[in-house]
C-alpha positions in Angstrom: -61.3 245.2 98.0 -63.9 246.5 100.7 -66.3 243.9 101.9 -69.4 244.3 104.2 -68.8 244.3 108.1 -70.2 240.9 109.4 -70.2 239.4 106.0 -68.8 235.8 106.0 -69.7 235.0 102.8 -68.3 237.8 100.9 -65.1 237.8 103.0 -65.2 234.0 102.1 -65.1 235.2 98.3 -62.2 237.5 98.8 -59.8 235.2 100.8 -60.8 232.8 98.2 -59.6 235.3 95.2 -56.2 235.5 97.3 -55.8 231.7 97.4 -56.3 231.9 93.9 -54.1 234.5 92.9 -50.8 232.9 95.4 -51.5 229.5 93.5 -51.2 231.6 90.3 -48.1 233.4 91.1 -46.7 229.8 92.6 -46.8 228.5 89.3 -45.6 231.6 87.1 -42.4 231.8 89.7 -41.8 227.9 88.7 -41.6 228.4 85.0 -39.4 231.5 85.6 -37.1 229.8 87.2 -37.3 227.2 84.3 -36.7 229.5 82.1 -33.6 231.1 83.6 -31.8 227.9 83.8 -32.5 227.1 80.2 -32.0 230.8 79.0 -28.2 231.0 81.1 -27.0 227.2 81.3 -28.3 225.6 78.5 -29.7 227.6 75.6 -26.3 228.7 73.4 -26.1 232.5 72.4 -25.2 233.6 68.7 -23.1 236.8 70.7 -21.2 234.3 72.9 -20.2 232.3 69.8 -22.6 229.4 71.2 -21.6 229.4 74.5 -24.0 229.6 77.7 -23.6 232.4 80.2 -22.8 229.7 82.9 -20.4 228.4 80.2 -18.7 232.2 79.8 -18.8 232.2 83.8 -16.8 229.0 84.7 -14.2 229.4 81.7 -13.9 233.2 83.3 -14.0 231.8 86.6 -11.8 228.7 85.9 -8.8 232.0 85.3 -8.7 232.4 88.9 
């Protein structure tokens, strides 16, 4: 986004939209991450006969 040379205000506008968009992208990373550890260590999967992936992991992992 271009802004006018010696322009305060609309520079002011643009680092504004930037603060915006990081607090945005804050809290879509949080419920990502919420969602991952429900989708791989709690949430059971029909083609792992119920099991978690982190269930399938330490069992796997529990070999060696």
């Amino acid at each position: 986004m271009r802004t006018k040379i010696h322009s305060p205000t609309t520079n002011g506008k643009v680092e504004r939209l930037f603060k915006t968009m990081d607090e945005e992208l804050s809290f879509c990373n949080n419920d990502i991450e919420q969602f991952r550890m429900r989708y791989n260590h709690f949430r059971p999967h029909s083609s792992l006969k119920g099991k978690s992936p982190a269930d399938i992991y330490h069992d796997f992992a529990s070999l060696f």
